[in-house]
KEPA-949270 format. One record per residue (C-alpha): residue in three letters; z, y, x; residue number from 0. Coordinates in Angstrom, 3 decimals. Example, Ala and Ser with C-alpha at 12.3 -4.5 7.8 and 13.67 -1.06 7.14 Angstrom:
% KEPA-949270
R  code         z         y         x  pos
R   Ala     7.800    -4.500    12.300    0
R   Ser     7.140    -1.060    13.670    1
This chain:
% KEPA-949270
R  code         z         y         x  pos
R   Unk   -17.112   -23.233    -2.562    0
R   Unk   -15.081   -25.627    -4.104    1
R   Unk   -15.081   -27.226    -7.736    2
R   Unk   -12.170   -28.494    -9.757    3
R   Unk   -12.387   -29.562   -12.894    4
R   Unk    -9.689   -28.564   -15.596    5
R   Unk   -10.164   -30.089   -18.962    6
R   Unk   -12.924   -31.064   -20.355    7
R   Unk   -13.703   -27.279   -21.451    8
R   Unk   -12.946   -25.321   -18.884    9
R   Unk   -13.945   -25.663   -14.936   10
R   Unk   -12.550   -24.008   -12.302   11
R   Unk   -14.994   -22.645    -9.222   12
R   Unk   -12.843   -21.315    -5.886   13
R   Unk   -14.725   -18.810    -3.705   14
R   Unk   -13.396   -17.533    -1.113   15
R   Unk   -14.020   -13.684    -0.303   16
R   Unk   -13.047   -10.876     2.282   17
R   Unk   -12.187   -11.251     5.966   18
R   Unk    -9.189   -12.529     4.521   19
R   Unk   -10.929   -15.675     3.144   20
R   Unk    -8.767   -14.487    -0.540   21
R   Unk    -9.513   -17.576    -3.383   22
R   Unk   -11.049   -15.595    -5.989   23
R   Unk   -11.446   -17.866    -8.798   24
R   Unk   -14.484   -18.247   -11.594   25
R   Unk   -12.921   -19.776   -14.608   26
R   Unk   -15.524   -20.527   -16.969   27
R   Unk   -15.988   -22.268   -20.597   28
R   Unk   -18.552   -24.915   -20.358   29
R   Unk   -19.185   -24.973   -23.909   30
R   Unk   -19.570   -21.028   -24.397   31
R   Unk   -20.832   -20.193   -20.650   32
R   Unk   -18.060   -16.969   -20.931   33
R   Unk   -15.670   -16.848   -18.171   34
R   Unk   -13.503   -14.445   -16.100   35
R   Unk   -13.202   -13.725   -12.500   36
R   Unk    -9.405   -14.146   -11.211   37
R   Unk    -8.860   -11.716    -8.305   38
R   Unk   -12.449   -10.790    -7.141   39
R   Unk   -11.195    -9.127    -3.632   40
R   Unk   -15.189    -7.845    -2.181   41
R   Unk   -18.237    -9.490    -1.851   42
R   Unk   -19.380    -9.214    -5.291   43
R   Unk   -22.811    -9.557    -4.594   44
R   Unk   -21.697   -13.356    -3.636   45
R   Unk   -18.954   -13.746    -6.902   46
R   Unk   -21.922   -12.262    -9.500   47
R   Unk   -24.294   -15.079    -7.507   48
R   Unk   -22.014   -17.700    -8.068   49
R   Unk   -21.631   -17.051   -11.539   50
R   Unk   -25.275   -16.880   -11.782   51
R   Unk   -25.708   -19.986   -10.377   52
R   Unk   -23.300   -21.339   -12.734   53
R   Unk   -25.123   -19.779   -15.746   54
R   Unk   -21.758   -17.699   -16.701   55
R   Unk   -21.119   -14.700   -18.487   56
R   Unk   -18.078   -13.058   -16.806   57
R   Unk   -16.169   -11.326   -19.591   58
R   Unk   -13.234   -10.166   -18.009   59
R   Unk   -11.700    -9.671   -14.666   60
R   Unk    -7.775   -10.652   -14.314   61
R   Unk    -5.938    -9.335   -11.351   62
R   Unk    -2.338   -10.692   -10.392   63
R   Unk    -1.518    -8.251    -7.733   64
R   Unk    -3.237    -4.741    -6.088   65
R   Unk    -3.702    -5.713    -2.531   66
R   Unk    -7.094    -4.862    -1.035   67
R   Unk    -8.454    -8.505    -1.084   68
R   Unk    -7.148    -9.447    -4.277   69
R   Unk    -8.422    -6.150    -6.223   70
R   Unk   -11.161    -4.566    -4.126   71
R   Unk   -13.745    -5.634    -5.876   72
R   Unk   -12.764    -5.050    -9.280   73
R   Unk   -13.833    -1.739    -9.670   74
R   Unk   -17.311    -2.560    -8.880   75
R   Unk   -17.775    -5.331   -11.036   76
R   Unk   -16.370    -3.344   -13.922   77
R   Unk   -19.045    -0.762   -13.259   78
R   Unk   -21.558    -3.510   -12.793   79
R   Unk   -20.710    -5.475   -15.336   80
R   Unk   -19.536    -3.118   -18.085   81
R   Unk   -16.140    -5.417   -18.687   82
R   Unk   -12.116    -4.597   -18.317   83
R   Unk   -10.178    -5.226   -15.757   84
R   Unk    -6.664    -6.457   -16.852   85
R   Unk    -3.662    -6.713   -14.336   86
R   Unk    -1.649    -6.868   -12.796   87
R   Unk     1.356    -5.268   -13.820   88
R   Unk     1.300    -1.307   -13.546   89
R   Unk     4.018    -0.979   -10.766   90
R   Unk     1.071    -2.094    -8.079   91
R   Unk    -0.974     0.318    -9.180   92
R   Unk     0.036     2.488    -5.563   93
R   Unk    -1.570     0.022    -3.846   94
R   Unk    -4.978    -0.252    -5.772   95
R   Unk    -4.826     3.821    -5.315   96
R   Unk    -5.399     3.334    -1.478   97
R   Unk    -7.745    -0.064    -1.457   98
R   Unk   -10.276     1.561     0.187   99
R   Unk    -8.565     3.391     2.878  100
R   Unk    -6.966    -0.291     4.211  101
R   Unk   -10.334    -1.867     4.183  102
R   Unk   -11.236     1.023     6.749  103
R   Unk    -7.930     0.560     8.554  104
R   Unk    -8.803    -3.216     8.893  105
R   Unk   -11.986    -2.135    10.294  106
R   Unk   -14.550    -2.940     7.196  107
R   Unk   -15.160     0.822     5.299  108
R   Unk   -17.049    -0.226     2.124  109
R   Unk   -15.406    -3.546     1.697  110
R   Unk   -13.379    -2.655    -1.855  111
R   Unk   -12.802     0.264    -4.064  112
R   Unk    -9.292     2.092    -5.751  113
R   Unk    -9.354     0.903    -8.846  114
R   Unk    -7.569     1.561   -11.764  115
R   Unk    -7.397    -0.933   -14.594  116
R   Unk    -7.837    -1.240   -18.315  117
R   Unk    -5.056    -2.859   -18.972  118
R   Unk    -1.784    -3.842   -17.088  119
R   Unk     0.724    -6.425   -17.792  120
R   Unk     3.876    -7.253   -18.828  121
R   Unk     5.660   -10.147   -18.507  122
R   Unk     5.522   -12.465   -21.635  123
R   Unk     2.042   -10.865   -22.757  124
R   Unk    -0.792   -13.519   -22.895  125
R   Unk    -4.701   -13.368   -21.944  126
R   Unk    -7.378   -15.631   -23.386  127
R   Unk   -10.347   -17.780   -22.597  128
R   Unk   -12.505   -19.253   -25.535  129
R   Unk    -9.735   -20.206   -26.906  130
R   Unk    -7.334   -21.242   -24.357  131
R   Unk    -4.242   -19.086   -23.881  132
R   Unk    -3.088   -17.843   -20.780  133
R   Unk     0.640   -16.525   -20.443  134
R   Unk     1.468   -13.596   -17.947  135
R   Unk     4.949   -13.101   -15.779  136
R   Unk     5.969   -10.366   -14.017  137
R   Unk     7.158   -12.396   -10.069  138
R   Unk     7.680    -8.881    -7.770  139
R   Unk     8.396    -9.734    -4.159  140
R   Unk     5.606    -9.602    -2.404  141
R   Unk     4.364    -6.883    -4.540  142
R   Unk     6.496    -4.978    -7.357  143
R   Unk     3.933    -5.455    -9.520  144
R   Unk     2.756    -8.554    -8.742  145
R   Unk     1.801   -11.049   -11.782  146
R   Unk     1.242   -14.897   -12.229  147
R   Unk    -1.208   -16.144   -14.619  148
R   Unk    -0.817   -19.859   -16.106  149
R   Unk    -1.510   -22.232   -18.744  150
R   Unk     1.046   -24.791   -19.295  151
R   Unk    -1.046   -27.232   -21.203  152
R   Unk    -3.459   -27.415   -18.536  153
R   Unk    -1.262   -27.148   -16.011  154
R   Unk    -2.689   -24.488   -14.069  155
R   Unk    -1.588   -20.884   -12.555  156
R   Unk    -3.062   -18.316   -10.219  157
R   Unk    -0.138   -17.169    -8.383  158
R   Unk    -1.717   -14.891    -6.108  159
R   Unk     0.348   -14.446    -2.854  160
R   Unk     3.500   -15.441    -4.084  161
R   Unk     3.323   -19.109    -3.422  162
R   Unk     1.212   -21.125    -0.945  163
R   Unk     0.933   -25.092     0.315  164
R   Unk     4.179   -24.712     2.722  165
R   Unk     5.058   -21.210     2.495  166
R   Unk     5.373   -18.267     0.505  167
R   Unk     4.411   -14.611     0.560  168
R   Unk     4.896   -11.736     3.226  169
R   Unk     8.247    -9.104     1.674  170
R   Unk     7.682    -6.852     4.816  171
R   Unk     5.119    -4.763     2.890  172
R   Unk     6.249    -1.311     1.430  173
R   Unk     8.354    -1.998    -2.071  174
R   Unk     8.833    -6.018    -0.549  175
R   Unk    11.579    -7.932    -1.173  176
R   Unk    12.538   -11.076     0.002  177
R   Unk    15.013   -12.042    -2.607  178
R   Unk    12.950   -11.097    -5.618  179
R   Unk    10.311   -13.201    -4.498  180
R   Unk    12.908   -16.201    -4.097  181
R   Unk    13.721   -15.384    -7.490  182
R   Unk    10.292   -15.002    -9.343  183
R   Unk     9.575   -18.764    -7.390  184
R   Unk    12.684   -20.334    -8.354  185
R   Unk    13.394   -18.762   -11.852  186
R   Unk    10.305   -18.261   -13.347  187
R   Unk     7.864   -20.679   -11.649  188
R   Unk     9.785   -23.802   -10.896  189
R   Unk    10.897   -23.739   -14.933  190
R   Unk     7.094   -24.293   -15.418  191
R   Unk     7.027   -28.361   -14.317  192
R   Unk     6.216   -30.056   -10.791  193
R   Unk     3.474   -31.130   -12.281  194
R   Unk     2.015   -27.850   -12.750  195
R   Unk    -0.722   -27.276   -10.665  196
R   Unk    -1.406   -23.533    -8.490  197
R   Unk    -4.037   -22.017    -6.918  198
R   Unk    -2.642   -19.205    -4.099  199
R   Unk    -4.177   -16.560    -2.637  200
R   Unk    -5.110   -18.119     0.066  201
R   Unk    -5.348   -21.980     1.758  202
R   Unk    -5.577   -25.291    -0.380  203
R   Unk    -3.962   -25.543    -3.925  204
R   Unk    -0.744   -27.556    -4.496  205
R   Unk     2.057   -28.139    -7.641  206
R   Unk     5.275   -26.754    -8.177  207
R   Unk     6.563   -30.008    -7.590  208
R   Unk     5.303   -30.652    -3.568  209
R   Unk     6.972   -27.400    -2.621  210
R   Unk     9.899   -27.937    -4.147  211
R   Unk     9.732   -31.112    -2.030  212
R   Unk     8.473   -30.026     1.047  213
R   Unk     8.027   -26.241     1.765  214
R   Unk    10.023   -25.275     4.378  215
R   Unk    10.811   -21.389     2.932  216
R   Unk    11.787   -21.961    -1.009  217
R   Unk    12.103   -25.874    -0.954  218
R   Unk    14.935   -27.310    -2.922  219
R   Unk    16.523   -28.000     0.509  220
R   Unk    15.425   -24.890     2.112  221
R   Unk    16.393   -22.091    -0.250  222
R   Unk    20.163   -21.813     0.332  223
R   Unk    19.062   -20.934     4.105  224
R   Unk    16.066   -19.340     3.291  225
R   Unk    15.280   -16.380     5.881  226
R   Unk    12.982   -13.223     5.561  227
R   Unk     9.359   -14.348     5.913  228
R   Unk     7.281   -12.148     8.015  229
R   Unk     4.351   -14.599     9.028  230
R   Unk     2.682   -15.527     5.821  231
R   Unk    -1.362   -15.883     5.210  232
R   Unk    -0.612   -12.726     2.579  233
């Protein structure tokens, strides 16, 4: 598990869950103790210890996409918990309808649950944490419905697996597309700042502004050649 500090409000905790080693992320208020779990993929026995740990009160559960190790465990926590689940946005929603069958395909029956949630999103709608405000876009691609969550003033978004350190998300799923996801990086999240830091779905975090430099798929050097990518971590 690792720790980043945000502000000095909110804290970030990364724990990574499933086979898959997905970051699900516990974003708390240190002042308050409330926080919300960002795409809580299984395990929740280990998220709801964590939190405990922490001494935090998770209020909400925010998906950005419906994949089985981003949303699997959403639906029990909700039950657990008694809280909403918000996102992502409702054109993943065939993908949350068959979570449980791909955990058994992968070879782990029990891992996650369908889920369907309380709310989905839009792009341009906003979500909140004790006071800090958290806006929502619609980036399809990897997913149709997949979302990214940020804060510019703290310069931080969950980008689920649209983005990673040095490469970006898998299009050869059903409803992919590799030139939408070019698009939701290069439209929507470079506009954000290089300075704007991202936590992915999976592997280290990075900001805007290193992949533009560096990543080899949706670089500023790269994306006039860029090529289907079939070899992502998601």
């Amino acid at each position: 598990m690792t720790q980043i500090k945000n502000t000095p409000a909110l804290d970030l905790q990364i724990i990574p869950v499933t086979p898959f080693s997905q970051n699900c992320s516990l974003l708390y208020d240190r002042e308050t103790m409330s926080g919300v779990l960002v795409d809580p993929g299984g395990e929740v026995d280990k998220l709801l210890s964590a939190a405990k740990d922490k001494g935090v009160t998770i209020t909400e559960i925010w998906l950005t996409h419906g994949h089985l190790d981003h949303a699997g465990g959403a639906d029990e926590l909700r039950e657990r918990l008694g809280i909403k689940v918000i996102g992502p946005h409702r054109d993943d929603q065939f993908w949350m309808d068959d979570i449980a069958e791909h955990w058994a395909r992968y070879g782990h029956p029990g891992m996650g649950r369908n889920v369907v949630p309380d709310r989905y999103l839009e792009d341009g709608e906003t979500l909140s944490l004790a006071g800090a405000e958290f806006h929502v876009l619609h980036t399809p691609g990897h997913t149709p419905g997949h979302v990214v969550i940020y804060n510019k003033d703290l310069k931080i978004a969950f980008v689920g697996d649209v983005l990673f350190a040095g490469s970006i998300g898998r299009t050869d799923f059903p409803k992919g597309n590799h030139q939408q996801l070019l698009d939701s990086i290069t439209q929507k999240l470079w506009p954000l700042g290089g300075d704007m830091r991202f936590i992915p779905g999976h592997g280290p975090m990075s900001t805007f502004g290193a992949e533009r430099a560096g990543n080899p798929y949706v670089g500023d050097r790269a994306i006039a050649n860029s090529q289907p990518n079939t070899s992502g971590p998601g």
